[in-house]
C-alpha positions as CSV (number, residue, x, y, z in Angstrom):
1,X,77.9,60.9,156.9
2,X,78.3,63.4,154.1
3,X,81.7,63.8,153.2
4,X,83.2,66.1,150.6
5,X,86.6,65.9,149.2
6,X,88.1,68.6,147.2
7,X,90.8,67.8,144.6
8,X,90.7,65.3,142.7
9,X,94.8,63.7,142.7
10,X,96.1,61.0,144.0
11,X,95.3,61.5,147.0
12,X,91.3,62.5,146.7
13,X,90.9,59.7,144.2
14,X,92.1,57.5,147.0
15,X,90.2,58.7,149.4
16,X,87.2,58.0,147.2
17,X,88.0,54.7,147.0
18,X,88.4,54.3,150.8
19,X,85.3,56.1,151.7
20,X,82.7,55.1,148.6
21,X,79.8,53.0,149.8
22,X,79.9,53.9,153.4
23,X,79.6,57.5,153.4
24,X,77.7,59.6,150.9
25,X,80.6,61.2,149.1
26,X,80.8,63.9,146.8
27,X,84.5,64.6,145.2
28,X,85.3,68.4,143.9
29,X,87.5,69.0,141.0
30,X,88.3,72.5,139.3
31,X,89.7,70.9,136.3
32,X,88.2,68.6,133.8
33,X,90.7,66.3,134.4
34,X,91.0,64.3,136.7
35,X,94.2,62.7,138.2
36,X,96.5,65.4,139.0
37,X,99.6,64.6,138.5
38,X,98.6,61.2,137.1
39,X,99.1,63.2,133.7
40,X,99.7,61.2,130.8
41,X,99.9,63.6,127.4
42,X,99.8,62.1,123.9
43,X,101.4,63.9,121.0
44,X,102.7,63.4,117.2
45,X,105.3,64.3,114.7
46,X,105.4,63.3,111.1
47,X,102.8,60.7,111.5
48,X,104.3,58.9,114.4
49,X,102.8,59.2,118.0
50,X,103.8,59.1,121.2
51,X,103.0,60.2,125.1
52,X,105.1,61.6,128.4
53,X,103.9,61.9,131.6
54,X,105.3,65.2,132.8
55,X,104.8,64.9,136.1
56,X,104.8,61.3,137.5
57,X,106.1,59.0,135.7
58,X,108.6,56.1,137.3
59,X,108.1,53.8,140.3
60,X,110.6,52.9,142.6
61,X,109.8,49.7,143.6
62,X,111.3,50.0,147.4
63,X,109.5,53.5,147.9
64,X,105.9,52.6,146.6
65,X,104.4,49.3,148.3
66,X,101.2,51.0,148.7
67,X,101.0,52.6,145.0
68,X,102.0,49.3,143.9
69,X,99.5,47.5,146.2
70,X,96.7,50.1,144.5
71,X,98.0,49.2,140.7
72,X,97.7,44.9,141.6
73,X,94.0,45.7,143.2
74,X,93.0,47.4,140.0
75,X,95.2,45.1,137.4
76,X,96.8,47.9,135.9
77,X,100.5,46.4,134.7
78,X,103.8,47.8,135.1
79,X,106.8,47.8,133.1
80,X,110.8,47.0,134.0
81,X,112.3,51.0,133.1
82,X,116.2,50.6,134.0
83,X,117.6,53.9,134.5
84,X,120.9,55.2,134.1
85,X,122.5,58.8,135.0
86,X,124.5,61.4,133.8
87,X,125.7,64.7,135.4
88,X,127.7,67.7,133.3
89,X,129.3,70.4,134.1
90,X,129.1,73.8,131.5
91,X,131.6,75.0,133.1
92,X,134.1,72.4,132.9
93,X,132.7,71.7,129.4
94,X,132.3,68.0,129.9
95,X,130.4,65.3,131.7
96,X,131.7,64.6,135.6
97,X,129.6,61.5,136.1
98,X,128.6,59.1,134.4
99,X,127.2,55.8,135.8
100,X,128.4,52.6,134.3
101,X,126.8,50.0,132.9
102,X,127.1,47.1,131.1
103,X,125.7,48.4,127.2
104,X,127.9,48.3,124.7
105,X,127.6,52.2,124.2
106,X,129.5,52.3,128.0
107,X,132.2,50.6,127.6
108,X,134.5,53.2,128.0
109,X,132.7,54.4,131.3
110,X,132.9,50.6,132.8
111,X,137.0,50.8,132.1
112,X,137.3,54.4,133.2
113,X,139.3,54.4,136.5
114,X,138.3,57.8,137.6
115,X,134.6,57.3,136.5
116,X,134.5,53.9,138.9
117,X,136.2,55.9,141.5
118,X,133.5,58.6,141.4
119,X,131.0,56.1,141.2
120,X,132.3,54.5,144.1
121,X,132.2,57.7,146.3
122,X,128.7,58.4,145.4
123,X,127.7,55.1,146.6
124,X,129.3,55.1,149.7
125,X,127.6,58.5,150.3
126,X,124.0,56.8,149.5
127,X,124.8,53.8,151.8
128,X,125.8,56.3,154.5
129,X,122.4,58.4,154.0
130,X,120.4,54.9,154.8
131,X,121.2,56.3,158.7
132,X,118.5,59.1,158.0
133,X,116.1,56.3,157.5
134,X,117.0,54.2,160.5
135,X,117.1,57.6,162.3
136,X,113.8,59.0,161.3
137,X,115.8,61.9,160.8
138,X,114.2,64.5,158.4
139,X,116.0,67.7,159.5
140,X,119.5,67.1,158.9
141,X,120.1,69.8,156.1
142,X,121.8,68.0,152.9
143,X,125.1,70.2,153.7
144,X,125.4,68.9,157.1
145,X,125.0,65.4,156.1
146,X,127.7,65.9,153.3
147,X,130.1,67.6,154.2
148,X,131.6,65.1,156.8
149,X,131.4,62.2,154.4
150,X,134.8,61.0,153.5
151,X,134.3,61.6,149.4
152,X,136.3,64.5,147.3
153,X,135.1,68.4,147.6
154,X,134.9,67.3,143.6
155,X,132.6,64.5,144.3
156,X,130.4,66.6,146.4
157,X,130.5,70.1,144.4
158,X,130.3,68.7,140.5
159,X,128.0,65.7,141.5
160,X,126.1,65.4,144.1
161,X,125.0,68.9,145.2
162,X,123.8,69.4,141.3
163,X,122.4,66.3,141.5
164,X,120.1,66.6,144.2
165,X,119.2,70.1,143.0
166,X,118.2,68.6,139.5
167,X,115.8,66.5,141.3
168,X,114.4,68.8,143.6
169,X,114.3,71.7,141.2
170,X,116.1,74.5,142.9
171,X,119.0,75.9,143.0
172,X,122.2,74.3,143.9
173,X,122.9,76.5,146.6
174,X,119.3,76.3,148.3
175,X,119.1,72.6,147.9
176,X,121.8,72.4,150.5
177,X,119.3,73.7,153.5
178,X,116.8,70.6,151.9
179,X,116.6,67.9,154.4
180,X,119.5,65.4,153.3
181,X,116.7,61.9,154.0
182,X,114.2,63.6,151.5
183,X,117.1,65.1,148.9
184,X,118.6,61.9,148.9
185,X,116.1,59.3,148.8
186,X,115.6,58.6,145.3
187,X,119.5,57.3,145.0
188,X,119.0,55.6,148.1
189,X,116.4,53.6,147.8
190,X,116.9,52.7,143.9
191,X,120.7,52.1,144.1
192,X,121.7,48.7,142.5
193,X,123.5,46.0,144.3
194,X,125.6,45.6,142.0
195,X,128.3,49.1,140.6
196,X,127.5,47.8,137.0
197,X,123.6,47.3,136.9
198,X,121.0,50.5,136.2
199,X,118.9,52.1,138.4
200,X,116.0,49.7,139.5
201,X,112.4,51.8,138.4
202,X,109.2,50.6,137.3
203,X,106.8,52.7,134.6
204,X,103.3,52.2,134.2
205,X,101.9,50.2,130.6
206,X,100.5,52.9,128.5
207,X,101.0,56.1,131.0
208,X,100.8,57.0,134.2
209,X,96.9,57.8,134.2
210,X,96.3,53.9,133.6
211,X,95.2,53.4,136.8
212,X,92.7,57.0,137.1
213,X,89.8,55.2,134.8
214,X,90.2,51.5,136.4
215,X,89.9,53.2,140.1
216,X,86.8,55.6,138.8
217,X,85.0,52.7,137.9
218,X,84.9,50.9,141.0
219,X,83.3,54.1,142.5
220,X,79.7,52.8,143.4
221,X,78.4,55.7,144.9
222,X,80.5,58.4,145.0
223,X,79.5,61.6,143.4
224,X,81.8,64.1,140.8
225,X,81.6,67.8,140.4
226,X,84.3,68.7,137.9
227,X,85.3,72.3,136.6
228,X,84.1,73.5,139.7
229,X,86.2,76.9,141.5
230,X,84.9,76.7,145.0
231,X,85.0,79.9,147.5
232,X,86.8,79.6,150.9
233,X,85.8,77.1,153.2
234,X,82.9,78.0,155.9
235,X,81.5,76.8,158.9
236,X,77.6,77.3,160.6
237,X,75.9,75.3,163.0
238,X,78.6,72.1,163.0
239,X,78.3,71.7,159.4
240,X,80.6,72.4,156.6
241,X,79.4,75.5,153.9
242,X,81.1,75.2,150.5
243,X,80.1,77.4,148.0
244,X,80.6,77.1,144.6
245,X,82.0,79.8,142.7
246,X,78.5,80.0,140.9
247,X,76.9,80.2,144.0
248,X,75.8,76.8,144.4
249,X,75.7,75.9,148.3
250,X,76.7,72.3,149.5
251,X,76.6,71.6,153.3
252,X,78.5,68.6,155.2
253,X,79.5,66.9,158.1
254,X,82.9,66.2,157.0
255,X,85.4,67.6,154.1
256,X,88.8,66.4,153.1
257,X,91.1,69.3,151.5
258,X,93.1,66.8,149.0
259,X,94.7,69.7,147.4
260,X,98.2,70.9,147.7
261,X,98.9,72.9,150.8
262,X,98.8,76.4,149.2
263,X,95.4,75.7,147.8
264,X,94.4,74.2,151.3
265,X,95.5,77.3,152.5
266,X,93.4,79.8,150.2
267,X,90.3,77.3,151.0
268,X,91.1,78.6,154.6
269,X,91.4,82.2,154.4
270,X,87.9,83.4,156.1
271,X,87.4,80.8,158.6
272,X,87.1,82.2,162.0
273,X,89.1,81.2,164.8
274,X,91.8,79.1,162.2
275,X,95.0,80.9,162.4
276,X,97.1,77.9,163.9
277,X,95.5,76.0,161.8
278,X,97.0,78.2,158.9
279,X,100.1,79.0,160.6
280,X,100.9,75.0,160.3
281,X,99.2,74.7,156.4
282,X,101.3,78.1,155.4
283,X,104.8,76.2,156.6
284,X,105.0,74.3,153.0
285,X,107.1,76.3,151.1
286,X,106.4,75.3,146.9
287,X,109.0,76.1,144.1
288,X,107.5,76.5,140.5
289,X,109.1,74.1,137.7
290,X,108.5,74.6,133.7
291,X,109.0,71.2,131.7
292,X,109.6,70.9,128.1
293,X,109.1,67.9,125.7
294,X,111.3,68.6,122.7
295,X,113.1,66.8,120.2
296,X,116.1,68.6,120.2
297,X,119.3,66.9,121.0
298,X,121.4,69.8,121.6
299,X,119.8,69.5,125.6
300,X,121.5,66.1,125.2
301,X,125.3,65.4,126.4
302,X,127.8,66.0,124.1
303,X,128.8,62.4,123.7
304,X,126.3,59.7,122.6
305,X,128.0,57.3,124.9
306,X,127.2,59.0,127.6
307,X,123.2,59.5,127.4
308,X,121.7,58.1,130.0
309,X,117.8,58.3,130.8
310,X,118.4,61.2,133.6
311,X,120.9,63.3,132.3
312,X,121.9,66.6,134.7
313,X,123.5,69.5,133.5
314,X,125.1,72.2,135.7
315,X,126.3,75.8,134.7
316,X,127.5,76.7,138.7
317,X,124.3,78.1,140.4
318,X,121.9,75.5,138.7
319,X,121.4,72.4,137.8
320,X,118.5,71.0,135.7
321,X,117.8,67.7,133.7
322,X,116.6,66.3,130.3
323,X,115.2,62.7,130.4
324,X,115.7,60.8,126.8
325,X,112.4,59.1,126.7
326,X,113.2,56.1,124.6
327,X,110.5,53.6,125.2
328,X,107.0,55.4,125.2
329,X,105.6,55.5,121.9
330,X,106.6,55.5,118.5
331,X,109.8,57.7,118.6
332,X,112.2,59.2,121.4
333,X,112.0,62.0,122.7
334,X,113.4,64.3,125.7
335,X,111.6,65.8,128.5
336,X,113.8,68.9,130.2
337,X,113.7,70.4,133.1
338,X,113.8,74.5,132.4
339,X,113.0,76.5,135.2
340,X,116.2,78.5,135.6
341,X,116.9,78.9,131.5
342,X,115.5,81.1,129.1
343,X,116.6,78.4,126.1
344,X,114.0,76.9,123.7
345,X,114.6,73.5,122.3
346,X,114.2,73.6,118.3
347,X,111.2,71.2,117.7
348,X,108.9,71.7,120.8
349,X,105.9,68.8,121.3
350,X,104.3,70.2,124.6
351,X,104.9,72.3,127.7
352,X,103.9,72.1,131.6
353,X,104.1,74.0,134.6
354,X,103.9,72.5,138.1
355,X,104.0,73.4,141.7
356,X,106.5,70.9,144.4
357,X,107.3,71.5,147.7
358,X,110.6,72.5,149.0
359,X,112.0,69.8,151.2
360,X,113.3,72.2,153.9
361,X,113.2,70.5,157.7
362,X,110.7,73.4,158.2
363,X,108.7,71.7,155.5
364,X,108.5,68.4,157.9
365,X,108.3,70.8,161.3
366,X,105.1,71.6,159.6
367,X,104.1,68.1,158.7
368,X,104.9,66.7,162.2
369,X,102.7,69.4,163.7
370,X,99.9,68.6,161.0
371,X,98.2,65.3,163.0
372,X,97.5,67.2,166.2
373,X,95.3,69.1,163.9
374,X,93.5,66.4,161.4
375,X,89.8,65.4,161.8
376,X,89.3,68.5,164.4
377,X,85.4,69.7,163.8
378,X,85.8,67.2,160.5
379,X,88.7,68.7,158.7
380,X,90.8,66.5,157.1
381,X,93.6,67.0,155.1
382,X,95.3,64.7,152.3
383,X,98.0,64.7,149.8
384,X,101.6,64.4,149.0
385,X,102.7,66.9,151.2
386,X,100.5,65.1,154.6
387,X,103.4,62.4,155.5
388,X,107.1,61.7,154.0
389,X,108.4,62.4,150.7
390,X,106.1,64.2,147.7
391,X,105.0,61.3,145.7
392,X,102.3,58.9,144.9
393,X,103.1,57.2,147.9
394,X,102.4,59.8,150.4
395,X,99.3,61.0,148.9
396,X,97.8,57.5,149.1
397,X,99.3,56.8,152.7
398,X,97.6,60.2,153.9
399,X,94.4,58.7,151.9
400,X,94.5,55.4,154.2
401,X,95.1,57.6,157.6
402,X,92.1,59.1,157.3
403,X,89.6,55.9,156.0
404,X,90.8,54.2,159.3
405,X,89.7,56.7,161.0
406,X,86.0,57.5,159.2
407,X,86.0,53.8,157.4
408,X,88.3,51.1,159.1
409,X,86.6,48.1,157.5
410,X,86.9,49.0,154.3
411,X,88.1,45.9,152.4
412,X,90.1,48.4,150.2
413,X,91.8,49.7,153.2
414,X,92.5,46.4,154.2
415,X,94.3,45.3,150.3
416,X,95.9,48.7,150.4
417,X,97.6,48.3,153.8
């Protein structure tokens, strides 16, 4: 079967993997490279050198078994990153939560009654979001779910709403309608046994783009058309037409659209007889977020003893975080989170833009209605947004629901299982 995949992240690079050798496959990517958000940048200052990964960067063990399960089949090593967190409040002109741990620069935060307390509450709100999980429950909204919890209006409005809206990257007011399993999940499923130990997370040796080379080179027979803008998506005679924006005509039998929904989307504008199809694709909202990687401590909290790797900082309607990047290369640095600000950091190394859904539960009514309509006349879709929560994870399991479908002895189906 010819089989063409179009994007060329996570999730089409798994796909690859899953289909090379048994179908002839040829992968389509509009940039040069490839990865997605398997990003890893390398920069200087004064001689010294260093890298971020501005999109992807740490693991949690508990969330990734099959990203993890990928990095041990191509023997790309992963590092121990204990993480700790800080949220402040501009308006309150200090920091409302800090978590404690046992380094000597936290001492005060490990005999601060009212930090423990706060720490406490937050916890107790994470335990009592593992129900979402047992419930399968994505579309209780993050205010319903809160709300009733038995934690301070303080807890709630300076720490856990801002939070949750630092991670998801909107503002604090819209990240209450975000469904409360996916706002939450991070805290949940990293959470430390014990109230004095870091957050549990894993980074890969080197960058997160260690493992884009290693998987490329077990592609036997796969074919790669980088830099390549394709035109919408058509259909003659039971065979896929794409058509390259040069003009260049490809048919196939099959084609995966490994791209995020609102580029699915576009790939679907002209195809006749398609408008459930892109009622369903068009019901993944996507918020825009700008990341800077800066040297400038300022973004920093106020106190030294209270840096912590993810520090959030509110000013009422937003919240948005600087992580000190201490441990990837030959200096520290900070990657930030500005979105919502006009601010510039005084000694700027690099800056991104990126596109990640908004976890609304009409977000996952969209993905629940989305396998009724994969494989139908041979279009597939894959990608972060396909199943669960945006990550790595989600792009690969989308990857393996298709390959047992078109290849289900794949022995790299079967080691990433």
């Amino acid at each position: 079967m010819r089989i063409a995949i179009v994007g060329a992240g996570i999730a089409g690079l798994a796909s690859a993997l899953l289909l090379d050798s048994a179908h002839e496959v040829t992968l389509f990517e509009r940039r040069d490279l490839l990865g997605g958000h398997a990003r890893t940048h390398r920069f200087g200052h004064e001689g010294r050198h260093a890298f971020v990964n501005p999109a992807f960067g740490y693991i949690a063990p508990a969330m990734y078994p099959r990203f993890i399960r990928l990095l041990e089949l191509l023997r790309v090593t992963r590092e121990s990153a204990p993480a700790s967190v800080t949220v402040g409040s501009t308006g309150l002109h200090r920091d409302v939560f800090v978590t404690p741990t046992l380094s000597p620069l936290r001492v005060s935060s490990v005999l601060d009654p009212l930090g423990l307390q706060r720490m406490l509450a937050v916890r107790s709100v994470t335990r009592a979001a593992r129900a979402l999980d047992d419930a399968d429950d994505w579309t209780t909204t993050l205010d319903e779910f809160l709300e009733p919890q038995p934690v301070s209006r303080f807890v709630k409005d300076e720490v856990v709403y801002p939070w949750m809206a630092a991670v998801s990257g909107v503002p604090i007011a819209e990240v209450k309608a975000f469904s409360a399993r996916a706002a939450l999940r991070y805290p949940v499923h990293v959470q430390p046994e014990g109230a004095l130990r870091p957050f549990g997370l894993q980074e890969l040796t080197g960058g997160v783009d260690a493992y884009v080379q290693p998987l490329l080179n077990r592609l036997q027979t796969t074919t790669i058309r980088r830099r390549v803008e394709l035109r919408p998506l058509q259909r003659s005679h039971g065979r896929w037409q794409l058509t390259e924006a040069s003009g260049a005509q490809h048919e196939f039998d099959s084609v995966i659209l490994a791209t995020p929904a609102f580029e699915a989307l576009a790939l679907l504008a002209t195809l006749p007889d398609a408008d459930r199809l892109r009622e369903v694709v068009a019901g993944f909202p996507y918020a825009s977020t700008r990341i800077l990687v800066h040297s400038d401590t300022s973004w920093m909290p106020r106190k030294k003893s209270n840096w912590s790797v993810y520090n959030a900082r509110h000013d009422g309607p937003n919240c948005e975080a600087t992580i000190w990047c201490r441990h990837s290369g030959e200096f520290p640095y900070f990657k930030s989170w500005a979105t919502f600000s006009d601010r510039r950091p005084s000694l700027l190394h690099a800056e991104f833009e990126f596109h990640h859904p908004r976890l609304t539960p009409g977000y996952y009514r969209s993905q629940s209605l989305l396998p009724a309509l994969q494989g139908l006349g041979g279009l597939w879709f894959a990608g972060s947004y396909v199943e669960d929560v945006d990550s790595h994870e989600s792009g690969i399991g989308s990857a393996i629901r298709i390959a047992e479908r078109l290849n289900p002895d794949s022995a790299n189906l079967a080691a990433l299982r």
